[in-house]
N, C-alpha and C positions, 0 to 999 in steps of 0.2 A: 380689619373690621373694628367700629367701633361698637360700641355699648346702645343699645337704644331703651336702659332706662332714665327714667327723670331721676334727676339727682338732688334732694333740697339741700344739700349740705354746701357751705357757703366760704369763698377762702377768707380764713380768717378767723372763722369763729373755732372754740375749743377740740368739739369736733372734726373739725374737719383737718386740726393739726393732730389728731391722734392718727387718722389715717395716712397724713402724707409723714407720718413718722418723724417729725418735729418733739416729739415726746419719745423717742425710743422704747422704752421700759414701760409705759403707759397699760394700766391692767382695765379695759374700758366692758360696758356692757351695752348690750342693744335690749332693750323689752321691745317683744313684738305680738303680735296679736295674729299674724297671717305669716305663713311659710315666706310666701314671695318679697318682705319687708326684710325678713331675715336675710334671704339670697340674695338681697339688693345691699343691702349693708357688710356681708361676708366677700363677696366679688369685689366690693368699689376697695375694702381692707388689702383683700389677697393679691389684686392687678396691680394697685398702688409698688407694692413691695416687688412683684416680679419683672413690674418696669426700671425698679433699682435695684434688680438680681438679688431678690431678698427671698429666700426659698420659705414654705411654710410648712406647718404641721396643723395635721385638721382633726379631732376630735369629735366623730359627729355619727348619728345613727344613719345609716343606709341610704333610710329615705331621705335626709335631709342633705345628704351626700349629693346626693340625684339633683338636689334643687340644686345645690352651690355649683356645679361641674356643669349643668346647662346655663346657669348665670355666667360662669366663669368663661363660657364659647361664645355667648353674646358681646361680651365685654376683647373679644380677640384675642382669648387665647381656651382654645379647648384643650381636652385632653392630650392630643396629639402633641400639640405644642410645648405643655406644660413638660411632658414626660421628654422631650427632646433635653429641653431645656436643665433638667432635673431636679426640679425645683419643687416637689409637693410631696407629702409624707401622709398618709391617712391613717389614721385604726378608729374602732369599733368603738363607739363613747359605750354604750352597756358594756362591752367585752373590759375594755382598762377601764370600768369605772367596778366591777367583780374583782377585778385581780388585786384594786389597791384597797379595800376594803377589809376592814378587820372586827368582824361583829358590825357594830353600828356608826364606828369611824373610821374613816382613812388611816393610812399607816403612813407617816413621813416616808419609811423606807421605801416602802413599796413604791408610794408615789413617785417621790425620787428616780429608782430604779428606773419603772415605764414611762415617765416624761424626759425625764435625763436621756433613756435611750433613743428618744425619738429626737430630742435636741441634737445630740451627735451623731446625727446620719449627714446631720450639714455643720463638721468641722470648722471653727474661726467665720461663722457666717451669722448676720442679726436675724433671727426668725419670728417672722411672725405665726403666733399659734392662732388656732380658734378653737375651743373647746364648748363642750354641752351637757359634761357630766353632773355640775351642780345644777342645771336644768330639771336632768331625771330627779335627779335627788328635790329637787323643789317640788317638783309636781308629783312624786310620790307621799309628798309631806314629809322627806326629812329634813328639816330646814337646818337642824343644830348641825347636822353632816355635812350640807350646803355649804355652812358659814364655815367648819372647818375646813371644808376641801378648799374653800377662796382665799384663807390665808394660809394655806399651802402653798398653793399656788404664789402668793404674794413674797412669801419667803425666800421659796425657792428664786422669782425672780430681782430679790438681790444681790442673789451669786447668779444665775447667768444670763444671758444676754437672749432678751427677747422681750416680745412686746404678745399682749394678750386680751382678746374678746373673745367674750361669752354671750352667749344668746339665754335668752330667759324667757319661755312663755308667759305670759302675764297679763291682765286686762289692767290697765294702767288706770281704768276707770271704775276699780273696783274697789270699795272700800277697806273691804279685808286684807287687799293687797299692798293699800298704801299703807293702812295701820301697821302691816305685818313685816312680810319678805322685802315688800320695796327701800325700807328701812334697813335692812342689811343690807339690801344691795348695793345702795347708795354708801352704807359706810365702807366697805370694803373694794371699793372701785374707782381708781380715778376719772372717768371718764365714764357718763350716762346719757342713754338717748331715748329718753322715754317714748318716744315716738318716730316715726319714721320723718314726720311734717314739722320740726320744734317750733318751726316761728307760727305754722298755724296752729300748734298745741297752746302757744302762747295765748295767741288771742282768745282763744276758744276759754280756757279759764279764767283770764282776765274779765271777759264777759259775764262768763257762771256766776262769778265771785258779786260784782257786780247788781246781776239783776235777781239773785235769792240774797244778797244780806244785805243790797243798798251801797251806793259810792261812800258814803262816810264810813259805814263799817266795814266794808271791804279794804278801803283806805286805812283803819287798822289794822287789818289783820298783812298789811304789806308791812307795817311800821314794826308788828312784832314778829315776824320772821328774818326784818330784814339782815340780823347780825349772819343767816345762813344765805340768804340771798348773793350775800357779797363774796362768798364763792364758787366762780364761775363753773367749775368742773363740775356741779349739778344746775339743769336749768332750772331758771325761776317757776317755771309752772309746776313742776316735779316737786320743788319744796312745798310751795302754796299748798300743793294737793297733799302732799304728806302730813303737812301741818294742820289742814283741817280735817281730814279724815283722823287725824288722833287728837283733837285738840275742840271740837264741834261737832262729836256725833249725833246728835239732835240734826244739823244744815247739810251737813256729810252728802248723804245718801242726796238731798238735791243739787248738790253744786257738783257733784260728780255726774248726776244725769242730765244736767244743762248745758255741761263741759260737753262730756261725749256726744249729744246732740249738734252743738256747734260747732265742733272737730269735724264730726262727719258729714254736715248741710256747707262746710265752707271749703271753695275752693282750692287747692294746692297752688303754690305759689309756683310764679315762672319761670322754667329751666331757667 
């Protein structure tokens, strides 16, 4: 069986080498705005890896479980298969995200401890994880606990061998979010996919940008980002946006709702 979602991700580009594990170690994030964006980017991650006997560990709430395991039967390999195979590890993202928690931070140790022991259920193997705990933590408003769970995580994946995406709920089109979290997210991650569509998130801003400040001053505001533009591991619309949501909150709030307009009115590009 194969897969029958559409996939925009393209060989080649940064993306698409995080999933075919050309980056090994790569600690990537997806923001998504709809469950099913997430299951489509969790799946195309976990098949990848299980096509090259790469077993995984999943970090994720119940329900989100339920999306990734019906994506993951679409894509040819259900549960059945998987567990033949034995190649997947699950726990409770609220349940390890309580136990490593010490007051209002993580606890190295702990963390260690519950991700360590999940790493070694698959001895001398590269694994790819997917976790969601700095998700809850985001969206309950701990961000400080966020950003330390992420370079936990980061640290840890110094010493061992695995490769790591996080899902983040997030409206990509919100201003508080570019000003805020999306800023941490982006520092703390090699690898971002602000959208599920990047080349039509591209357009879609490039336009915004555009037709509220004008091609001459839009045309600046590429020439003073560009020292971030020039690296690739964030896309160019994701800076743009970050940059003017903290840098033109006067135009902010419409170049963001011109964007998402135009993201949403334009069609998805061609399997």
């Amino acid at each position: 069986m194969t897969s029958t979602f559409y996939s925009p991700y393209k060989p080649g580009d940064v993306w698409s080498d995080f999933l075919a594990g050309r980056e090994p170690r790569g600690h990537a994030a997806q923001v998504y705005a709809d469950l099913g964006e997430l299951a489509q980017s969790v799946s195309a991650y976990l098949t990848v890896g299980f096509e090259l006997g790469e077993p995984a560990v999943v970090v994720a709430t119940p329900e989100h479980l339920t999306e990734f395991m019906a994506a993951l039967a679409d894509a040819g390999w259900d549960k059945a298969r998987i567990d033949r195979a034995g190649l997947l590890a699950v726990a409770d993202a609220a349940e390890t995200l309580s136990a490593i928690m010490e007051g209002d931070t993580p606890s190295k140790r702990s963390f260690e401890q519950r991700v360590g022991g999940l790493l070694d259920l698959f001895p001398g193997k590269h694994v790819r994880a997917f976790g969601e705990m700095v998700d809850l933590l985001s969206r309950a408003g701990r961000i400080d606990a966020a950003i330390a769970l992420e370079e936990l995580w980061n640290d840890f994946g110094r010493r061992r061998d695995f490769s790591l995406l996080c899902g983040y709920h997030l409206n990509v089109f919100d201003r508080a979010s570019q000003a805020g979290v999306l800023q941490h997210v982006c520092r703390t991650h090699s690898h971002i996919l602000p959208a599920l569509d990047p080349a039509r998130l591209t357009r879609a801003v490039d336009q915004a940008l555009e037709e509220v400040l004008g091609a001459a001053e839009a045309g600046k505001v590429y020439v003073l980002v560009g020292q971030q533009i020039r690296s690739d591991r964030i896309p160019v619309a994701q800076v743009l946006l970050m940059w003017v949501s903290a840098n033109m909150p006067a135009l902010a709030e419409r170049v963001l709702a011109s964007a998402r307009a135009r993201y949403e009115a334009q069609p998805a590009a061609s399997a």
